[in-house]
mmCIF file of the N, C-alpha and C atoms, coordinates in Angstrom:
data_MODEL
# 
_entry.id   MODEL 
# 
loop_
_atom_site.group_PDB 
_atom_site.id 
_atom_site.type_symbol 
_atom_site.label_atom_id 
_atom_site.label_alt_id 
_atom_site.label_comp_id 
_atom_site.label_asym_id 
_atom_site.label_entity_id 
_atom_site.label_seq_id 
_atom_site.pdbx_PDB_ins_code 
_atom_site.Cartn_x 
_atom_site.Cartn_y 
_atom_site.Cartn_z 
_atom_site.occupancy 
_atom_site.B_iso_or_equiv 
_atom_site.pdbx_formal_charge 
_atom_site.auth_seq_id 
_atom_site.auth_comp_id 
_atom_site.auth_asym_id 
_atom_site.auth_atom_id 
_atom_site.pdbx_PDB_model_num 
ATOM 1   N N  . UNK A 1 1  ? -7.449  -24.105 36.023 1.00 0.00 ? 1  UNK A N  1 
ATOM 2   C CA . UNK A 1 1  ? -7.091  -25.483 36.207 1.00 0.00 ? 1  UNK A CA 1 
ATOM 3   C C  . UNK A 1 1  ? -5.594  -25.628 35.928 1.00 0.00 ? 1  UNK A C  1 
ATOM 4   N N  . UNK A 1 2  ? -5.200  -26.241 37.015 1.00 0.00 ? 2  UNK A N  1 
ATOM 5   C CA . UNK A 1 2  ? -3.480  -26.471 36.685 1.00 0.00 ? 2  UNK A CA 1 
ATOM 6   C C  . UNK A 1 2  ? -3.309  -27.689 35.490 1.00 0.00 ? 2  UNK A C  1 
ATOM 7   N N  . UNK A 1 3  ? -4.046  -28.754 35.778 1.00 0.00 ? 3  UNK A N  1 
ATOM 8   C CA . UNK A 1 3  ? -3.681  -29.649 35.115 1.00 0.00 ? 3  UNK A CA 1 
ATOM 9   C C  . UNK A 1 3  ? -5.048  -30.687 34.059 1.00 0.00 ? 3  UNK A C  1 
ATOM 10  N N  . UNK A 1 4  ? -4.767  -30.837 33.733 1.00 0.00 ? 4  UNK A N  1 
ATOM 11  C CA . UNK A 1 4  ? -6.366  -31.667 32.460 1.00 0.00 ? 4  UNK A CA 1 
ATOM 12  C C  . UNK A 1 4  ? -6.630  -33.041 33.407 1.00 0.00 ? 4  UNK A C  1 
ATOM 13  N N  . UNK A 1 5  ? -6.374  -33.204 34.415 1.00 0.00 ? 5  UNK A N  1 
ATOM 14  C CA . UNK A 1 5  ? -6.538  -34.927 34.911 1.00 0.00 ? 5  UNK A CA 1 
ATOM 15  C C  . UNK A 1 5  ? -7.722  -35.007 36.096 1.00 0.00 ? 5  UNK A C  1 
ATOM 16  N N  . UNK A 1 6  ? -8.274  -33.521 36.616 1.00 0.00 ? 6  UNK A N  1 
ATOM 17  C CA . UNK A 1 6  ? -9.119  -33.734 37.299 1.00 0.00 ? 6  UNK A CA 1 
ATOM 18  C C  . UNK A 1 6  ? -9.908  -34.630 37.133 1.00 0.00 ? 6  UNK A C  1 
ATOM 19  N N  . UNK A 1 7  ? -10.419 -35.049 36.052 1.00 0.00 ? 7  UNK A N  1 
ATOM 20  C CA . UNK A 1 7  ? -12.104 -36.155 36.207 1.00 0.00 ? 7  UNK A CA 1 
ATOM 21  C C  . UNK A 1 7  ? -11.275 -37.154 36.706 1.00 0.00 ? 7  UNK A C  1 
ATOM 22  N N  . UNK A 1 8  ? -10.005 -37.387 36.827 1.00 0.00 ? 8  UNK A N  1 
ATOM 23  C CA . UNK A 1 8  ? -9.203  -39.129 36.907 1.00 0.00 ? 8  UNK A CA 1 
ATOM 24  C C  . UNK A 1 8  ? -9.112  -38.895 38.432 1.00 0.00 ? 8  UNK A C  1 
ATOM 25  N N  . UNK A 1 9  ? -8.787  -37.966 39.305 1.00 0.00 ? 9  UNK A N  1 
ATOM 26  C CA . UNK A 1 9  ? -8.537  -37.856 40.232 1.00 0.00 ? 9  UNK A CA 1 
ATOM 27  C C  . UNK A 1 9  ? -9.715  -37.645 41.845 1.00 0.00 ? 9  UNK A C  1 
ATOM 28  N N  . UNK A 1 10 ? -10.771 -36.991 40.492 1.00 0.00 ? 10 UNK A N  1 
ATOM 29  C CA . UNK A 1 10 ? -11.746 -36.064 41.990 1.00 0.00 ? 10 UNK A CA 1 
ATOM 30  C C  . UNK A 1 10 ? -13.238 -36.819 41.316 1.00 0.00 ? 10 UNK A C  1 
ATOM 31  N N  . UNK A 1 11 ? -14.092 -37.692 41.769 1.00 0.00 ? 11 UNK A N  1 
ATOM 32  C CA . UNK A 1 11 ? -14.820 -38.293 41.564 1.00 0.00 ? 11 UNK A CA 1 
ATOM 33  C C  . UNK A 1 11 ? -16.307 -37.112 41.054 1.00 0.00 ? 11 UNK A C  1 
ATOM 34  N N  . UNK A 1 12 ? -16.119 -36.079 42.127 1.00 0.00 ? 12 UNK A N  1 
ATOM 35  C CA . UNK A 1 12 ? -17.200 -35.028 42.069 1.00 0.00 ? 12 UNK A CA 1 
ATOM 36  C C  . UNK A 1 12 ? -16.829 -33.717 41.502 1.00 0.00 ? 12 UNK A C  1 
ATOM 37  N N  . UNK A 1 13 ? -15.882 -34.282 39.972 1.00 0.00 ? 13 UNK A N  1 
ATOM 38  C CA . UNK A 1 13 ? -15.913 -32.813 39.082 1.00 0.00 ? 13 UNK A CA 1 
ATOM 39  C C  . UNK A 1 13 ? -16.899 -32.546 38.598 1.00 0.00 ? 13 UNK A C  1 
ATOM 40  N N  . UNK A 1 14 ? -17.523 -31.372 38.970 1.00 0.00 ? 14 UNK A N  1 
ATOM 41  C CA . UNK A 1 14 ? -18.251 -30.882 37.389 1.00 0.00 ? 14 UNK A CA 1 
ATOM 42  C C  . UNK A 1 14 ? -19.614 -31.892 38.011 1.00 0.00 ? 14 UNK A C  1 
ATOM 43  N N  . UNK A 1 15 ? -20.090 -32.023 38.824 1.00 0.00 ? 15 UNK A N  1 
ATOM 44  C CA . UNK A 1 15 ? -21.351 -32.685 39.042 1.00 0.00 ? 15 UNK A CA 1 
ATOM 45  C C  . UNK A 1 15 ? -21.937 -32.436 40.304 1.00 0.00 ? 15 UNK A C  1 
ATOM 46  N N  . UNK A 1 16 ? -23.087 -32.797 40.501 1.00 0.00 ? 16 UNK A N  1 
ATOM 47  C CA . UNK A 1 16 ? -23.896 -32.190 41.666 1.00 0.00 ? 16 UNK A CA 1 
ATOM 48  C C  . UNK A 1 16 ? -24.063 -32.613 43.305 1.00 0.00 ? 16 UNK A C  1 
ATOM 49  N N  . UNK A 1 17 ? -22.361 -33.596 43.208 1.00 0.00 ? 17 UNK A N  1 
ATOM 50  C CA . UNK A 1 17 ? -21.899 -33.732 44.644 1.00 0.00 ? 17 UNK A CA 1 
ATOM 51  C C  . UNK A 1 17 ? -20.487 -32.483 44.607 1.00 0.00 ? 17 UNK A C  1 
ATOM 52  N N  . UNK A 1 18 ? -20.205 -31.888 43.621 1.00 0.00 ? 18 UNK A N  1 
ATOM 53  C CA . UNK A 1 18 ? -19.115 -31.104 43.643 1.00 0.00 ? 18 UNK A CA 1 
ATOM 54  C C  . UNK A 1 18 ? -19.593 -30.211 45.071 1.00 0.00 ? 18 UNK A C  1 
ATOM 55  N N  . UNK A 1 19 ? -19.571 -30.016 46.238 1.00 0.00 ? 19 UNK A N  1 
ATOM 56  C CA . UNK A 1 19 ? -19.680 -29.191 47.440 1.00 0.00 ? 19 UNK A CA 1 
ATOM 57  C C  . UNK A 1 19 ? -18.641 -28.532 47.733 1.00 0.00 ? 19 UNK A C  1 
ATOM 58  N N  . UNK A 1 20 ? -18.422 -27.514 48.488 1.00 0.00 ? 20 UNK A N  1 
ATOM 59  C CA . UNK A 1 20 ? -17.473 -26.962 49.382 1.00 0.00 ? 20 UNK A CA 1 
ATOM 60  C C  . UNK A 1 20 ? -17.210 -28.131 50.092 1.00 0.00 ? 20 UNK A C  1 
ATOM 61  N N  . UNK A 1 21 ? -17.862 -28.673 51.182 1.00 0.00 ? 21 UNK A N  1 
ATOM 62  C CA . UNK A 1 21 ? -17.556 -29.660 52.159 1.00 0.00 ? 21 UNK A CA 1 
ATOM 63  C C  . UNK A 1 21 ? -16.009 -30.817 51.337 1.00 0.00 ? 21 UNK A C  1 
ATOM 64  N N  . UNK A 1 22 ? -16.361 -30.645 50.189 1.00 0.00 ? 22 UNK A N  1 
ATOM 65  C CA . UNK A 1 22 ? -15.321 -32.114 49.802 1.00 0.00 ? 22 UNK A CA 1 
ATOM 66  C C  . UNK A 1 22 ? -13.644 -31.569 49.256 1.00 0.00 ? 22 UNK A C  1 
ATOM 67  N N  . UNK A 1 23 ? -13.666 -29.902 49.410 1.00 0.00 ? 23 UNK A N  1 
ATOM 68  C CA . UNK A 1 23 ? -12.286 -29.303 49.329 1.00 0.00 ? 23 UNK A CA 1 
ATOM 69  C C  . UNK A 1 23 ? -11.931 -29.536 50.145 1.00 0.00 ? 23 UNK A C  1 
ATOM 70  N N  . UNK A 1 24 ? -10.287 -29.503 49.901 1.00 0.00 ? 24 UNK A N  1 
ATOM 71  C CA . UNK A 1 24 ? -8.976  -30.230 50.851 1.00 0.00 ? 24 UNK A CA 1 
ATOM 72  C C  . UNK A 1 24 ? -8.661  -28.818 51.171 1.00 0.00 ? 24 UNK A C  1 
ATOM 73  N N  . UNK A 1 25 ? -8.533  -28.313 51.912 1.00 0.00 ? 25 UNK A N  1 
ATOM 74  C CA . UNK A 1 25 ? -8.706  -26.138 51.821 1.00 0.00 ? 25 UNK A CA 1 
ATOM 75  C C  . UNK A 1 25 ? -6.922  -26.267 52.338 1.00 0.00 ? 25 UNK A C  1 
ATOM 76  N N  . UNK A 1 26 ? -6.513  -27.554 53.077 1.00 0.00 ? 26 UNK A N  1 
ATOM 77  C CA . UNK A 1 26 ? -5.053  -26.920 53.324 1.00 0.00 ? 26 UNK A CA 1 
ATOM 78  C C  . UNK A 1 26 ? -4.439  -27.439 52.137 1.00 0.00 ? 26 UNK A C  1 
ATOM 79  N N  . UNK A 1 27 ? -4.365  -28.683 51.366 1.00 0.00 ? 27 UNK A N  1 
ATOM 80  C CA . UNK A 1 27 ? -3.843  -28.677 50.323 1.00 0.00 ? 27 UNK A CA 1 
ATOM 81  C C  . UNK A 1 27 ? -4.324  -27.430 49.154 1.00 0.00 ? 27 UNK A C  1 
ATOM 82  N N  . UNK A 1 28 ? -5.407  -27.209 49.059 1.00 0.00 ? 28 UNK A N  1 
ATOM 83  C CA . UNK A 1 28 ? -5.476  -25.776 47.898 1.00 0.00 ? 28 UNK A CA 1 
ATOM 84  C C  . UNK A 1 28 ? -4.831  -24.560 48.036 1.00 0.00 ? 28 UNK A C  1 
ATOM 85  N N  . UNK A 1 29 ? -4.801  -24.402 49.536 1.00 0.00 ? 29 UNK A N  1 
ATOM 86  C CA . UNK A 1 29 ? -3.763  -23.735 50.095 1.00 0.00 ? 29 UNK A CA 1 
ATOM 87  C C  . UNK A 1 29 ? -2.281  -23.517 49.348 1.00 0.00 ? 29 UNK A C  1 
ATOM 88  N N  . UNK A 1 30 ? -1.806  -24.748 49.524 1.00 0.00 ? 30 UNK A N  1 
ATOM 89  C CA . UNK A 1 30 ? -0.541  -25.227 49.431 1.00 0.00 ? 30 UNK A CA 1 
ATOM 90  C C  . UNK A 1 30 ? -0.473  -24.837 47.743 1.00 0.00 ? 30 UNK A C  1 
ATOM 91  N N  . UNK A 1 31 ? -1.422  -25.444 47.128 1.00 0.00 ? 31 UNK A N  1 
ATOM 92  C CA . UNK A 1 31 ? -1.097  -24.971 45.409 1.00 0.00 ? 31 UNK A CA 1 
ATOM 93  C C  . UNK A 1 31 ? -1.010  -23.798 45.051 1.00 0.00 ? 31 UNK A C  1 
ATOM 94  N N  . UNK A 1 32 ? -2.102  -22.956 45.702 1.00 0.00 ? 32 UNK A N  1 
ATOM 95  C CA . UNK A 1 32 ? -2.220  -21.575 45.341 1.00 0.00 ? 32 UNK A CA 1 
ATOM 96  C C  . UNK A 1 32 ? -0.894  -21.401 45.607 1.00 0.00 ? 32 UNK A C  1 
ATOM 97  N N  . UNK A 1 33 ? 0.088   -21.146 47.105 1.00 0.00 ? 33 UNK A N  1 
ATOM 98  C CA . UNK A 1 33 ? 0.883   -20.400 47.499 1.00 0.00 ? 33 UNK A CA 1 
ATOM 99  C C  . UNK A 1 33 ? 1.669   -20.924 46.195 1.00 0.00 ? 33 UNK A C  1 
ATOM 100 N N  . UNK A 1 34 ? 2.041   -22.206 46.145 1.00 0.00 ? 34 UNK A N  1 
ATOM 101 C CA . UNK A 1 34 ? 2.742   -22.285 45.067 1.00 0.00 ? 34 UNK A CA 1 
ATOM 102 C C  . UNK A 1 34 ? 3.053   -22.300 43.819 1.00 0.00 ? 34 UNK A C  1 
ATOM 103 N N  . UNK A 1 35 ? 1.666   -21.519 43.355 1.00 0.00 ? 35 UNK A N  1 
ATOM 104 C CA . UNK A 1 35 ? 1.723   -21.505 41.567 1.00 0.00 ? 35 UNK A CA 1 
ATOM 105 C C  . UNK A 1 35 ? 1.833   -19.446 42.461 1.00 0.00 ? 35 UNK A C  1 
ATOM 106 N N  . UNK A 1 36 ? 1.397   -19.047 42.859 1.00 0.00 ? 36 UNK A N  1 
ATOM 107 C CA . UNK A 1 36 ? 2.198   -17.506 43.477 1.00 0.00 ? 36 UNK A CA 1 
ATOM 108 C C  . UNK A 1 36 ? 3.469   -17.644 43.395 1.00 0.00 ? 36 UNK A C  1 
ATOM 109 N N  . UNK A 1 37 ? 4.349   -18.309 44.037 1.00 0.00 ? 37 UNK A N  1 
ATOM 110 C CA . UNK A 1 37 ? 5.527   -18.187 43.894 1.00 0.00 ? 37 UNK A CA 1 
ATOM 111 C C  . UNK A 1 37 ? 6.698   -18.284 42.604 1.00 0.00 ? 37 UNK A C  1 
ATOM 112 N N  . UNK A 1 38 ? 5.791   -19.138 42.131 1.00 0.00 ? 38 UNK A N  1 
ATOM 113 C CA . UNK A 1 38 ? 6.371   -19.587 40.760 1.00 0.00 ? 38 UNK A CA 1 
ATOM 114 C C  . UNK A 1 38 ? 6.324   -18.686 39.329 1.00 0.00 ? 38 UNK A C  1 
ATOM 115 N N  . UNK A 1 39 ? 4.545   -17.942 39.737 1.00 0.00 ? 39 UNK A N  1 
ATOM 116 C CA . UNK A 1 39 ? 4.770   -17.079 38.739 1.00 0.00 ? 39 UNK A CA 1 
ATOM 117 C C  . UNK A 1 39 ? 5.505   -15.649 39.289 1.00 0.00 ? 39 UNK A C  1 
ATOM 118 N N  . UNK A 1 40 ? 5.324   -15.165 40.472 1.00 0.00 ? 40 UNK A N  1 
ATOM 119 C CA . UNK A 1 40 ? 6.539   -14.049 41.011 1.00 0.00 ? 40 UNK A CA 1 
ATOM 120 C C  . UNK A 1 40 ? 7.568   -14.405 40.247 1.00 0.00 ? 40 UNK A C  1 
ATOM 121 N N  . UNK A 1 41 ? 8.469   -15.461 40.795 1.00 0.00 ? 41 UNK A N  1 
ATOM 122 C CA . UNK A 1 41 ? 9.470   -15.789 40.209 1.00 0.00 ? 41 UNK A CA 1 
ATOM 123 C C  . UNK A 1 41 ? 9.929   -16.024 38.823 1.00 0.00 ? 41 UNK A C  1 
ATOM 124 N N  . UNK A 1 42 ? 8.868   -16.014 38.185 1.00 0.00 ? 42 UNK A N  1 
ATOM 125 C CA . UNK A 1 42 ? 8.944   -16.035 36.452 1.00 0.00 ? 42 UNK A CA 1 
ATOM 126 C C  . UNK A 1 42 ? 8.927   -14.358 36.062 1.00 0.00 ? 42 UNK A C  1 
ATOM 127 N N  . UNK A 1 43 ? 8.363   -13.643 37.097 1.00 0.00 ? 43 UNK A N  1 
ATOM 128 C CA . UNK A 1 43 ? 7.583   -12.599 35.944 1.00 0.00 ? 43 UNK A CA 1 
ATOM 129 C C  . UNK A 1 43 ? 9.628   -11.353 36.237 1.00 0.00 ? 43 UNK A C  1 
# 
């Protein structure tokens, strides 16, 4: 988890509408590449 604010943000954390169907797959996309880059760039 990047950040502690999920329950404020995603209605279906952690409960039994949590589905695949309700991921944003190009925004997760977008985070992954960019917590990759960030830690490359740190290490």
């Amino acid at each position: 988890m990047v950040t502690d604010t999920a329950l404020y943000r995603y209605p279906h954390y952690h409960v039994s509408t949590d589905t695949p169907d309700k991921i944003d797959y190009l925004r997760l996309t977008k985070v992954v590449v960019g917590l990759a880059r960030l830690t490359t760039g740190l290490a």
